[in-house]
FIKE-573053 format. One record per atom (N, C-alpha, C): residue in three letters; x, y, z. Coordinates in steps of 0.02 Angstrom, whole numbers, plus 50000, padded with zeros to 5 digits. Each point is the difference from the previous one (the first is absolute). Example, Ala and Ser with C-alpha at 12.3 -4.5 7.8 and 13.67 -1.06 7.14 Angstrom:
BEGIN
ALA506604971650390ALA499555005950000ALA500455006050000SER499825005349964SER500425005950003SER499615005550037
This chain:
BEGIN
UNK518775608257042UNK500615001949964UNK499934998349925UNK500105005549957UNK499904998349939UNK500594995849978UNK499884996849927UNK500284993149969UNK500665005249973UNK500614998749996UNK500505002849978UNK499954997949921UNK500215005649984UNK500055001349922UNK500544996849958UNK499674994749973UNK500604996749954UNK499974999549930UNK499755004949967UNK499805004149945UNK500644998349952UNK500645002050037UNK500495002749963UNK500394991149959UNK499764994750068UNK500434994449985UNK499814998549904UNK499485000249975UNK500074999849925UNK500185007349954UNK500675002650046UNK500225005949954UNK500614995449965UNK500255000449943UNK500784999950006UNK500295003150032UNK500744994649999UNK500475000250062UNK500285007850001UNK500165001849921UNK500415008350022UNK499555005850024UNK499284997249996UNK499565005950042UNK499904997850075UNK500154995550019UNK499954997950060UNK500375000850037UNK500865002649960UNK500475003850031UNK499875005350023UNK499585004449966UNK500005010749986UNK499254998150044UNK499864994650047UNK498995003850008UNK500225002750057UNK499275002050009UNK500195007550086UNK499984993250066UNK499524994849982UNK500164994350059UNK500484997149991UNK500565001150080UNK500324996050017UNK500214993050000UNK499444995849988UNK499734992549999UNK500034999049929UNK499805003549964UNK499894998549932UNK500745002849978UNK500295003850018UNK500865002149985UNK500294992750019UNK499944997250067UNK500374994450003UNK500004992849974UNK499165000549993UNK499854995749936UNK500384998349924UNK500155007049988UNK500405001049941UNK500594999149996UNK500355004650060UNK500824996449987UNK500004992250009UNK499674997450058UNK500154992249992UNK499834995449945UNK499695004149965UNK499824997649919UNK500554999849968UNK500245006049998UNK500425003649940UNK500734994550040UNK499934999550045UNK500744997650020UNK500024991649985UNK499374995549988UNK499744995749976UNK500264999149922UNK499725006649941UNK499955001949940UNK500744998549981UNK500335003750048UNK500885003749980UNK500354993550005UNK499814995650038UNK500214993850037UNK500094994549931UNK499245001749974UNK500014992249949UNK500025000649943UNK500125006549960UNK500415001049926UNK500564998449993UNK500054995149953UNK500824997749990UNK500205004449952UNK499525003749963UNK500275006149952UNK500105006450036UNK500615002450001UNK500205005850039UNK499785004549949UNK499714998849948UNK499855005749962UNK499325000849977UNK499644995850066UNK499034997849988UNK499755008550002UNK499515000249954UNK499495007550012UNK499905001050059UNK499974998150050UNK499845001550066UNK500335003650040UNK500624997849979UNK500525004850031UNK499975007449988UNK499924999549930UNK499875008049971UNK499585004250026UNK499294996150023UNK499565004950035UNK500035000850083UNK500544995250023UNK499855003150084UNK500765006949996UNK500384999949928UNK500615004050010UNK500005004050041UNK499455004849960UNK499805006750028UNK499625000450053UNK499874995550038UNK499374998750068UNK500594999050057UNK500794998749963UNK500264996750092UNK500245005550035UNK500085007449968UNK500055004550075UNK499475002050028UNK499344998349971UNK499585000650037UNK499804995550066UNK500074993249947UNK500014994150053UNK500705002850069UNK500265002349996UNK500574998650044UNK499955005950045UNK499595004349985UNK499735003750039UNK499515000750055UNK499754991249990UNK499495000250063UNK499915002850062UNK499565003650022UNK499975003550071UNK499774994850047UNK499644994549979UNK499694994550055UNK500674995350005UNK500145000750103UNK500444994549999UNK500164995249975UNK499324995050017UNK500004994749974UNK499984998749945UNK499725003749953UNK500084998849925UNK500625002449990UNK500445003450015UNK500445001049975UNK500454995049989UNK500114996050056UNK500534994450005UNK499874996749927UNK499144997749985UNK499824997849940UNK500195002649937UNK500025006050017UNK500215004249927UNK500824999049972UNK500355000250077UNK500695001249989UNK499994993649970UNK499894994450029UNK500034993349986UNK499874998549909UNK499575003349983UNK499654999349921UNK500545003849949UNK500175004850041UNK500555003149952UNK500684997150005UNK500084997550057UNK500764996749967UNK499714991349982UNK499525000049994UNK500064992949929UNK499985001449944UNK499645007449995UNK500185002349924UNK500555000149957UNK500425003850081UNK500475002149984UNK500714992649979UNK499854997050049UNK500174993149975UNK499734997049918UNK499765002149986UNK499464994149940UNK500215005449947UNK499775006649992UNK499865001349955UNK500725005749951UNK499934997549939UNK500525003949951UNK499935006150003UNK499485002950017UNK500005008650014UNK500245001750047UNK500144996350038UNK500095002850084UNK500735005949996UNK500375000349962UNK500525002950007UNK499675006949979UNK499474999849954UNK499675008049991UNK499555001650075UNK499844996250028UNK499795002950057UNK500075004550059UNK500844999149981UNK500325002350068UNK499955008250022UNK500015002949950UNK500065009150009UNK499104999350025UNK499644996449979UNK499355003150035UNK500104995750071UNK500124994350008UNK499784995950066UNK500565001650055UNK500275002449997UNK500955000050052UNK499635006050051UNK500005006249968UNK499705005650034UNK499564998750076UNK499244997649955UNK499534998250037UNK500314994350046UNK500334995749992UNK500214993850022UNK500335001750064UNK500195004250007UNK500835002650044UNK499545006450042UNK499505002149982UNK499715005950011UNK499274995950072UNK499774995149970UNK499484998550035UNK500164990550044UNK500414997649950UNK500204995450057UNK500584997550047UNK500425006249975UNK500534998650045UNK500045001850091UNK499315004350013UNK499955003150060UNK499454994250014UNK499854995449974UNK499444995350039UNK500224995350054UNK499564998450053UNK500174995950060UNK500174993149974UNK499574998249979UNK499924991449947UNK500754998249969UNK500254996550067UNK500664997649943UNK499864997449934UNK499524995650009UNK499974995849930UNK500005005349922UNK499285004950022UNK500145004749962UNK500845004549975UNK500474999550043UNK500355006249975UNK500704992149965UNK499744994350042UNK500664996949957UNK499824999649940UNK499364999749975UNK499694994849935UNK500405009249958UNK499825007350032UNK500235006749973UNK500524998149992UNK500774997750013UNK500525000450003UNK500054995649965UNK499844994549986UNK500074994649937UNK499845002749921UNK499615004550006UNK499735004649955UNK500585003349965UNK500235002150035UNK500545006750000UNK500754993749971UNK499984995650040UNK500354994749964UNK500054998349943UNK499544997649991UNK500004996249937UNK499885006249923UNK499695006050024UNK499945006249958UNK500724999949968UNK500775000950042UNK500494997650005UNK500294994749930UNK499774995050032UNK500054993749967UNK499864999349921UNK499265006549984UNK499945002649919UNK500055002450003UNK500875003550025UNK500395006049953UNK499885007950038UNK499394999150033UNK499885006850050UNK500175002150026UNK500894999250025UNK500145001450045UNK500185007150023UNK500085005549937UNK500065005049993UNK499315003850044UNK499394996649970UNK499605004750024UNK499824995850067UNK500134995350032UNK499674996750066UNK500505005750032UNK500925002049985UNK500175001650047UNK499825009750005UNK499934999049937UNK499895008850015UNK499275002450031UNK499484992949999UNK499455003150050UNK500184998350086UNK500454996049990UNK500364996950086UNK500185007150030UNK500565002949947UNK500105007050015UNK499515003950020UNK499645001749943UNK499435006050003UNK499664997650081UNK499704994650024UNK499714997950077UNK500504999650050UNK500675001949991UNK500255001850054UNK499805007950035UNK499795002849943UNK499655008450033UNK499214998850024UNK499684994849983UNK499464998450030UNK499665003050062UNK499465002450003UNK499865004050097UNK499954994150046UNK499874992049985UNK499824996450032UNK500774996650024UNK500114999850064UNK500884996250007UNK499764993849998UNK499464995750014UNK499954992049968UNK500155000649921UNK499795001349969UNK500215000949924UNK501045001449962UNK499915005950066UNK500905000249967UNK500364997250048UNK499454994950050UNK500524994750031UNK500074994149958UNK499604998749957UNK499654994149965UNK500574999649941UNK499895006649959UNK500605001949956UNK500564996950013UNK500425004350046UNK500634995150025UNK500124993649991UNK499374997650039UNK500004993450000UNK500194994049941UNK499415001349952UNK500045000649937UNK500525002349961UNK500345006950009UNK500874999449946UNK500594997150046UNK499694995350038UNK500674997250060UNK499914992649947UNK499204998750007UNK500064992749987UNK500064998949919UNK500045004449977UNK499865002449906UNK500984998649971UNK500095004450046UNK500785000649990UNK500344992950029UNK499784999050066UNK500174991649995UNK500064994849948UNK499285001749985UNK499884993849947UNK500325001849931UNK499755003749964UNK500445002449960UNK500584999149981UNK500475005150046UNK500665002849985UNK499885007249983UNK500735001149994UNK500225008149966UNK499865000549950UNK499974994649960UNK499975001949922UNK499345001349984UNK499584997950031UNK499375003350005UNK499875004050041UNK499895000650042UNK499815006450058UNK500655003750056UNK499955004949957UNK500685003749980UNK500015001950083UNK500425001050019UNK500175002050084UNK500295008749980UNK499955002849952UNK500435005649998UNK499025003949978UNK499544997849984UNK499485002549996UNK499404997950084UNK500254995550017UNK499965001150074UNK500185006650055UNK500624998050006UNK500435003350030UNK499765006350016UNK499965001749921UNK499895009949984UNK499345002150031UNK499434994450025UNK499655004150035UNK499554998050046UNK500484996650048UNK500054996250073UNK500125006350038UNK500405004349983UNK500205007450057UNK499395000850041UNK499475001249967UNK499495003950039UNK499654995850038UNK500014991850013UNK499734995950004UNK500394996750081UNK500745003849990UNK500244999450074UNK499865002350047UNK499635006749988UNK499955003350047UNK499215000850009UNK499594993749970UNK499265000650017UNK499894999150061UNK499485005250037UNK499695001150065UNK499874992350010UNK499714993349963UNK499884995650025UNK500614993949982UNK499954999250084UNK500434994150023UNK500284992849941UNK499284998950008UNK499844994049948UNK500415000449919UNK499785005949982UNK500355001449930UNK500775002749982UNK500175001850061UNK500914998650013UNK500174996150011UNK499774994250027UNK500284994550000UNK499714997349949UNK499755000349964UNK499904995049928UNK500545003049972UNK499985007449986UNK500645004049960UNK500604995050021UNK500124999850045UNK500554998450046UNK500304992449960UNK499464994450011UNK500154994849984UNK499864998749916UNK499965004449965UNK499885001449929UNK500775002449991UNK500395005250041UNK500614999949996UNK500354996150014UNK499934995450061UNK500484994850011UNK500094994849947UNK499434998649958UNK500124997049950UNK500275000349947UNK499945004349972UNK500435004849942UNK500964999650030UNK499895001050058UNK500614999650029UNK500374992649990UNK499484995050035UNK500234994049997UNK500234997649925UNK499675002749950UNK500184998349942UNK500505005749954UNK500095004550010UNK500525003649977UNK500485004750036UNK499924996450083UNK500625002650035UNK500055008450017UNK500735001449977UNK500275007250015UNK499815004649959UNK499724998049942UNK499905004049947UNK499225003450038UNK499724999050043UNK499315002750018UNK500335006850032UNK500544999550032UNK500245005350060UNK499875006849984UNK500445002649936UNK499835007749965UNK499475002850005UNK499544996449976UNK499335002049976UNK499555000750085UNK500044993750034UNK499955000850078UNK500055007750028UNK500815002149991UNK500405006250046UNK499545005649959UNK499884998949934UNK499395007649986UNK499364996650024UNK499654998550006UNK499354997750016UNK499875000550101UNK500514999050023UNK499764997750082UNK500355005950024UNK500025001350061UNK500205004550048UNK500624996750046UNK500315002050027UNK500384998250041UNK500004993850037UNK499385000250041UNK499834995050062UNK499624993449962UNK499375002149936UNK500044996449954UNK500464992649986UNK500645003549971UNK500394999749931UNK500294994050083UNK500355002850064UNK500094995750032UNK499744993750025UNK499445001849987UNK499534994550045UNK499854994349930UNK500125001349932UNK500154995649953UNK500514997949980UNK500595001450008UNK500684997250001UNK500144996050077UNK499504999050060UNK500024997150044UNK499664992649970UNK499575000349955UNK499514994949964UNK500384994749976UNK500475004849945UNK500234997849949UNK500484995250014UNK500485001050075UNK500464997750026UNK499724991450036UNK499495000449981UNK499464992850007UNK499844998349964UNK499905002549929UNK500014997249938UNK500464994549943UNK499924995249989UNK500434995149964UNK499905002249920UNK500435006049962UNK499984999449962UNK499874992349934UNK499684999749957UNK500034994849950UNK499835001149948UNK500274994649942UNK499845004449924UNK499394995850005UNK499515003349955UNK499345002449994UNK499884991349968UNK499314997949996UNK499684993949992UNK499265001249958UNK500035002449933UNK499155000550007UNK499654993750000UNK499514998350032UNK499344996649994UNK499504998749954UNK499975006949998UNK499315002049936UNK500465001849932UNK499684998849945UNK500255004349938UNK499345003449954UNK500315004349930UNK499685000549969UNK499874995349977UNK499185001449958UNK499864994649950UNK500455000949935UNK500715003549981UNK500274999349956UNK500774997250030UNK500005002050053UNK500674994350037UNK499954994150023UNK499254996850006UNK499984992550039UNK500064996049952UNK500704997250035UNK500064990749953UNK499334995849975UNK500214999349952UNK499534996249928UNK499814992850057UNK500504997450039UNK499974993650048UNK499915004050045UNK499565004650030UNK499855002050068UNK499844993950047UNK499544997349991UNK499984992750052UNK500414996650015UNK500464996249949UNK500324997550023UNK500665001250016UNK500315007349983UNK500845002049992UNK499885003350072UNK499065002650035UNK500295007450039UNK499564994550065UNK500065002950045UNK499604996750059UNK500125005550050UNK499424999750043UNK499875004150045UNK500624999550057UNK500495007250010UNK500665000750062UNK499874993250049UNK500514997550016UNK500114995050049UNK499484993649972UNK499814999749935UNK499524992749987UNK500824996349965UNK499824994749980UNK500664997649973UNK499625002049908UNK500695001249961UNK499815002049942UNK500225005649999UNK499965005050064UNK500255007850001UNK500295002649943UNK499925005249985UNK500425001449959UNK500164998649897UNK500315004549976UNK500304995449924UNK499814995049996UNK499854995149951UNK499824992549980UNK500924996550000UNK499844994350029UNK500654997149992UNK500514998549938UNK499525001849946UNK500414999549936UNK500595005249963UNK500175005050057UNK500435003149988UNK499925006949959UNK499245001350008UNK499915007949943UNK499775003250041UNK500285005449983UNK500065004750072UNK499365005949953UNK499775002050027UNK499575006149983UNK500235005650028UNK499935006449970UNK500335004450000UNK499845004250059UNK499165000050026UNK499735003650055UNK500544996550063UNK500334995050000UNK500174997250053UNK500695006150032UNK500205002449946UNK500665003550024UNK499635008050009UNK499925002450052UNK499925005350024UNK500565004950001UNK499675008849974UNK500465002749982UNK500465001350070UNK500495003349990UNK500325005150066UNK499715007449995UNK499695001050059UNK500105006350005UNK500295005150037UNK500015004049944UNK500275007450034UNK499965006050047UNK500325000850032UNK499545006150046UNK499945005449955UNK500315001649941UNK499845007149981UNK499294998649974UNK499944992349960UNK499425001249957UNK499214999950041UNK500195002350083UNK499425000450043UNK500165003950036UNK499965007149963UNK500245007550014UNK499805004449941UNK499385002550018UNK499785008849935UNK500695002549999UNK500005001649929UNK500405004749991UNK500005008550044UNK500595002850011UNK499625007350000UNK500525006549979UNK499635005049983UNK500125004649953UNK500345004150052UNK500535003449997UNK500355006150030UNK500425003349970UNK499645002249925UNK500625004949952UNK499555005250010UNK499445000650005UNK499375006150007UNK500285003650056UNK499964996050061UNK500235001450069UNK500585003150003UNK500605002449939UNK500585002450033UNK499765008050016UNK500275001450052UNK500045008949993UNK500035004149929UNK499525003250023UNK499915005449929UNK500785005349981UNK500164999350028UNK500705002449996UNK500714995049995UNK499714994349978UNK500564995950021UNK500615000449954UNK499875000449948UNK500565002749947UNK500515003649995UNK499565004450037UNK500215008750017UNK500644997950035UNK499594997950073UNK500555000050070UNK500424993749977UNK500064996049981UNK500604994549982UNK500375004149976UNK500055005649953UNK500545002149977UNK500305006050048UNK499545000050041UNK500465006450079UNK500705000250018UNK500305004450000UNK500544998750030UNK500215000450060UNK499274998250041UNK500034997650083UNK499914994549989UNK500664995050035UNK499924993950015UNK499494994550038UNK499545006250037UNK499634999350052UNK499204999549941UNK499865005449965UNK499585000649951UNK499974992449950UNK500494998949986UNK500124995349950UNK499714993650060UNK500275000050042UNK500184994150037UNK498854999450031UNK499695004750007UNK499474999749999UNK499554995349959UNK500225004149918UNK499684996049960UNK500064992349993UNK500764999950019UNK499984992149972UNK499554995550056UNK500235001950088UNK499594996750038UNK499214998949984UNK499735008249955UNK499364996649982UNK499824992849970UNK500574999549930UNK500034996449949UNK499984992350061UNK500524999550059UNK500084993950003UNK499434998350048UNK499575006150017UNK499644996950045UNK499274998349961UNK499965004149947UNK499384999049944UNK500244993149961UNK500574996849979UNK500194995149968UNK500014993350065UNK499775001950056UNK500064992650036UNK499554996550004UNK499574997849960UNK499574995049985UNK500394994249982UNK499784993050009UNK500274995949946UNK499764998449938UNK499495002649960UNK499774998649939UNK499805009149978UNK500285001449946UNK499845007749984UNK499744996649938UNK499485006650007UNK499575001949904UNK500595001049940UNK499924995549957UNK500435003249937UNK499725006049994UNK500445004049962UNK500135007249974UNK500725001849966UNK499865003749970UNK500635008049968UNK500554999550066UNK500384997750018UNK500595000650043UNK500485001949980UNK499925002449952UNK500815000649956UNK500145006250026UNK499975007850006UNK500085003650033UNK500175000050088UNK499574996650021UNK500024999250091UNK500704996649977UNK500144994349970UNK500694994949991UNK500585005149984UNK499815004549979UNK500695003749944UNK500295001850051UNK499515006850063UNK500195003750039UNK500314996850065UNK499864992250009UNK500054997550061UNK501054996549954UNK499824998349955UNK500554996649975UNK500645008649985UNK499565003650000UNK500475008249989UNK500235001250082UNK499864995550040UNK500275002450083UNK500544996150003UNK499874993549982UNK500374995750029UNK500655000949945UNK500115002549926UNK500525000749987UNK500445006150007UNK499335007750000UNK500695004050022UNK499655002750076UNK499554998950055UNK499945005050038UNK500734996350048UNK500255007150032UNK500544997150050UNK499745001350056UNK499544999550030UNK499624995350052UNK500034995750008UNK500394993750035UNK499884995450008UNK499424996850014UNK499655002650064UNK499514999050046UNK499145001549925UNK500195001949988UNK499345001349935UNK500194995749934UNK500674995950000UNK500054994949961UNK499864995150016UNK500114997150057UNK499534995250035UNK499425001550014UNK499625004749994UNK499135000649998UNK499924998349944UNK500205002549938UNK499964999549938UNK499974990549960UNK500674997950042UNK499994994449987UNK499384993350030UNK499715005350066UNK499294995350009UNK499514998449984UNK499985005249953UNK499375005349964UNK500214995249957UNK500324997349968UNK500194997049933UNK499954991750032UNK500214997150036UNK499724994050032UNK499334999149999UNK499655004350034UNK499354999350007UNK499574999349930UNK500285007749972UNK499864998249908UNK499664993449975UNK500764998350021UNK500094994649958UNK499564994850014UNK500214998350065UNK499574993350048UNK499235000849975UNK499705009249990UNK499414998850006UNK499685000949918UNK500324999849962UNK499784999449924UNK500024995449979UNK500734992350017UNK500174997749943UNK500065000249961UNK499684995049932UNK500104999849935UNK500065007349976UNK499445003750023UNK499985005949972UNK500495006450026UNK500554996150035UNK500435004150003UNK500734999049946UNK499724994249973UNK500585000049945UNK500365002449961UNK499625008149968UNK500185004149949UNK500285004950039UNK500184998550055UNK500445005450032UNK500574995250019UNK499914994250031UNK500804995950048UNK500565000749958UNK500035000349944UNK500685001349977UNK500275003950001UNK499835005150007UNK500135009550011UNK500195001050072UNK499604996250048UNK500115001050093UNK500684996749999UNK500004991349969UNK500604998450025UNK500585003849967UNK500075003249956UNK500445003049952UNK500265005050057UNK499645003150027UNK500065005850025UNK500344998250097UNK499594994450005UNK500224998250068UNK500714997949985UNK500354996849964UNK500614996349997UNK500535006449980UNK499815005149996UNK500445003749991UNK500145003450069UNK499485001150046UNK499805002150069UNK500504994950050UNK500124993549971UNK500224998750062UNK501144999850022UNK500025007149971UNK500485005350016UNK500055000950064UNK499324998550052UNK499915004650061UNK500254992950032UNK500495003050054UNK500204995150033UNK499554998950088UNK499535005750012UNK499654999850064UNK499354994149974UNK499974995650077UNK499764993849990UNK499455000149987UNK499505001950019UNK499515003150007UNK499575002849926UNK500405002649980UNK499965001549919UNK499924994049947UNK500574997550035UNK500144992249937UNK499524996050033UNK499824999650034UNK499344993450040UNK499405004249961UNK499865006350017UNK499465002449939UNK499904998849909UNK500785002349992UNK499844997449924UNK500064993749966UNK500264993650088UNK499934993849954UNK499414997649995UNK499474998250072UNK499585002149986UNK499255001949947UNK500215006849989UNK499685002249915UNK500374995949942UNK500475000649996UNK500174995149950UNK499744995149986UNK500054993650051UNK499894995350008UNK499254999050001UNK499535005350005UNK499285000649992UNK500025001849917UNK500325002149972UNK499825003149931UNK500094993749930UNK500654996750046UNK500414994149943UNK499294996849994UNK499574997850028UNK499624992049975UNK499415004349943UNK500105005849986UNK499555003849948UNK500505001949938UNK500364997349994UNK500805001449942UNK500224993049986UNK500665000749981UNK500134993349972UNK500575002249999UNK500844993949989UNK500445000249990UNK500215003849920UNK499764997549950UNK500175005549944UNK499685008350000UNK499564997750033UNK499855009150012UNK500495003550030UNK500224998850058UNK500635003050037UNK500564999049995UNK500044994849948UNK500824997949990UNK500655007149991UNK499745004049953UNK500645006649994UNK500075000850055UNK499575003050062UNK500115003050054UNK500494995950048UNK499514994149989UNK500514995450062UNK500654998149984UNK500094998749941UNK500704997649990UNK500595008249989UNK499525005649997UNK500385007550002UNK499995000650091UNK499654999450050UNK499965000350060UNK500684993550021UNK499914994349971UNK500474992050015UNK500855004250023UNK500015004649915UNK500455004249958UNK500335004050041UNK499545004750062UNK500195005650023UNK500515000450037UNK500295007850007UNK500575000350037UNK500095001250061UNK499215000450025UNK499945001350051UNK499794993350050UNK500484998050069UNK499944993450008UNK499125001250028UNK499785001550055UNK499195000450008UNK499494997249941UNK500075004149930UNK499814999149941UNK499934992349988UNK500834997650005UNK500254992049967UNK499624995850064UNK500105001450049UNK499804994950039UNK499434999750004UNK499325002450021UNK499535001649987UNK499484998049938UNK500285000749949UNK499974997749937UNK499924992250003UNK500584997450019UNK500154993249992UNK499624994750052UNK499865006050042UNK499494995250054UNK499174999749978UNK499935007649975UNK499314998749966UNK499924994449937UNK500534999549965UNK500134994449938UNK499644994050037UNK500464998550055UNK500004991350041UNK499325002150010UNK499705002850030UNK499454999150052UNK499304998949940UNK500275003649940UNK499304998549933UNK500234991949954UNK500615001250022UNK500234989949958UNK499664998750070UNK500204999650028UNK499684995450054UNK499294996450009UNK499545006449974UNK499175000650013UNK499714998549917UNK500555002949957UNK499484997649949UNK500414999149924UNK500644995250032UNK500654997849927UNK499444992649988UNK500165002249929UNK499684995649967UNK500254998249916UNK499934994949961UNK500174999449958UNK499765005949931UNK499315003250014UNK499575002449965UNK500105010250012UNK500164999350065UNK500455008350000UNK500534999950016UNK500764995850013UNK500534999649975UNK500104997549931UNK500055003149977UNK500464995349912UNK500605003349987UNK500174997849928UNK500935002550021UNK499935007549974UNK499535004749976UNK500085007950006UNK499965001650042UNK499814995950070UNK499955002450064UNK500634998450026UNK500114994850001UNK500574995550053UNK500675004249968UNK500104998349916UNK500695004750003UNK500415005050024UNK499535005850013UNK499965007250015UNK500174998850061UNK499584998750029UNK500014998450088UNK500584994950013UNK500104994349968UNK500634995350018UNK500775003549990UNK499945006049953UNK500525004149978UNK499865004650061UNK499715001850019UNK500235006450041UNK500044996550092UNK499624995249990UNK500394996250071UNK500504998150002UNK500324997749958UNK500704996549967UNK500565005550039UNK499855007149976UNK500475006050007UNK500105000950070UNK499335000650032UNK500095000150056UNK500424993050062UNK499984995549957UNK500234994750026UNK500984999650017UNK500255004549930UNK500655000549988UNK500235005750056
């Protein structure tokens, strides 16, 4: 048996990474992980030249060297001041070749990687390649994924690893042929859940199917909601006293330093269900005739179009756009069509509007409620449960001096429906949002004068 070739052991270490022997590859990372180990200068030349070598390194095809490789690159990645430029080349390969490996050791030392990438500020791009390997052909890989934005988002928080950039593209990931990777999906949702509750549900009911959507609200009903705890931080959010203010969950120390300064990562936001919901567009979608037939003088014609409107407007988050037209014609039913039954379509169509624009339905709510408070003339119930309703969807995009003429001319009216109606929508917006800063006395006078009248 010939003498094995040890030629390479007087190469330097970064060629001993890239040689075609295996032996002499592992030679090298345990060097380099040696090298990375004992610079106290995070900014030694050395670092500079393996930069460009670690997606290669991390690419190893030999098992066993690989574990070595993975191993060499996260001491780099530990040690060195470049490491945060590393990440768009090393994440790819990283997620691509070791997340489907048998070798636990190998795929935790990967996932610490992906961590701490995180930790300098990466978190943008660790999670958008998490994403990109959920389409992966291999289901160890976009089981691995999961895994990884379950325990990312744990540690973390929301304020880093956004659950509304999750969310959006888990759909396809429910319904993977393999077992294994629905249930990672699965418990990647329960978590998100555990930490932001009801607000997951919306986004859930478009994403799952029926039997789905049930068999996770069976989960959830086992779930102990709690507000969120991160663990990990950025390197621009961790306390200046990390040692001694933070200590590892359940060590004593937990938590804030006892001296009473609270850091700001500690308060986790609330979230929203809308803001983990695509927008979507349905002004393209009306009938090419829709204009036309709203102005029909078949009630039946008319009454078509609008059902389109409310069934194209039932999303809960719509695309801004030009609404001012769709608004004019829907707000032109509800004040003169004498249809009842198409004033209450009209008025859903305008709920939904509303619910699904917000803010950006503002440059219209003063015009809807203007128009609704004159509407509520109609004494059939049914009608008035529709336009309170829209109303009451339109007010939190307006303000009390915006609508003041109307309401205190509606307070005014002679018609009792009008007055009463009026005065209940008043209570129900003091109620939700009187305040020192949108009551003042050009508000309060007007309105204290025309309740006054009604009082006598």
């Amino acid at each position: 048996m010939a003498d094995e070739d040890t030629s390479y052991m007087s190469l330097p270490v970064d060629e001993k990474c890239v040689h075609k022997n295996w032996k002499a590859r592992v030679s090298g990372y345990e060097e380099a992980k040696k090298l990375f180990n004992q610079h106290e200068n995070r900014k030694h030349p050395d670092y500079s030249k393996f930069a460009g070598l670690l997606a290669k390194i991390i690419a190893e095809n030999n098992a066993i060297a690989q574990e070595k490789s993975v191993d060499a690159v996260l001491s780099y990645i530990e040690n060195a001041a470049l490491a945060p430029k590393t990440a768009n080349d090393v994440l790819p390969v990283l997620i691509s070749k070791c997340f489907g490996v048998s070798r636990q050791k190998t795929r935790e030392m990967a996932i610490e990687i992906c961590m701490l990438y995180i930790e300098l500020e990466k978190h943008d791009v660790v999670l958008e390649e998490l994403i990109k390997g959920l389409q992966h052909k291999q289901p160890k890989v976009v089981a691995s994924c999961c895994q990884v934005l379950k325990e990312a988002f744990t540690a973390f928080g929301i304020k880093v690893v956004s659950p509304k950039t999750i969310m959006k593209s888990l759909s396809p990931v429910y319904s993977h042929k393999d077992k294994i990777v629905r249930d990672e999906a699965k418990c990647l949702t329960m978590e998100i859940y555990r930490n932001i509750g009801a607000a997951i549900k919306p986004a859930l009911t478009i994403a799952l199917n029926a039997v789905q959507l049930k068999e996770f609200e069976d989960e959830m009903e086992k779930v102990i909601v709690r507000a969120p705890k991160p663990t990990r931080w950025l390197k621009s959010q961790k306390p200046a006293d990390d040692e001694e203010g933070y200590a590892v969950d359940g060590e004593e120390g937990a938590g804030p330093s006892s001296s009473g300064d609270t850091n700001e990562i500690a308060d986790e936001p609330t979230i929203d269900a809308y803001d983990l919901l695509d927008p979507v567009e349905f002004l393209s979608k009306l009938p090419s005739n829709f204009y036309e037939q709203i102005e029909s003088k078949k009630w039946q014609e008319r009454k078509e179009m609008l059902d389109a409107v409310q069934n194209l407007s039932s999303p809960p988050k719509l695309m801004p756009g030009d609404y001012a037209e769709l608004i004019r014609v829907l707000m032109k039913v509800i004040q003169k069509d004498a249809n009842v039954m198409l004033v209450v379509v009209a008025a859903k169509c305008l709920n939904q509007i509303a619910v699904g624009l917000r803010k950006k339905f503002s440059q219209y709510a003063s015009s809807v409620i203007s128009v609704i408070l004159e509407r509520f003339k109609e004494k059939k119930v049914n009608v008035v449960a529709a336009l309170r309703e829209a109303i009451d969807a339109a007010f939190p995009y307006s303000n009390f001096p915006a609508i003041l003429d109307d309401l205190v001319a509606a307070i005014n009216s002679k018609t009792p429906g009008v007055k009463f109606e009026s005065l209940l929508f008043l209570s129900r917006c003091a109620l939700k949002t009187a305040t020192p800063a949108n009551l003042k006395k050009d508000v309060l006078k007007p309105l204290g004068g025309a309740i006054t009248k009604r009082l006598e």
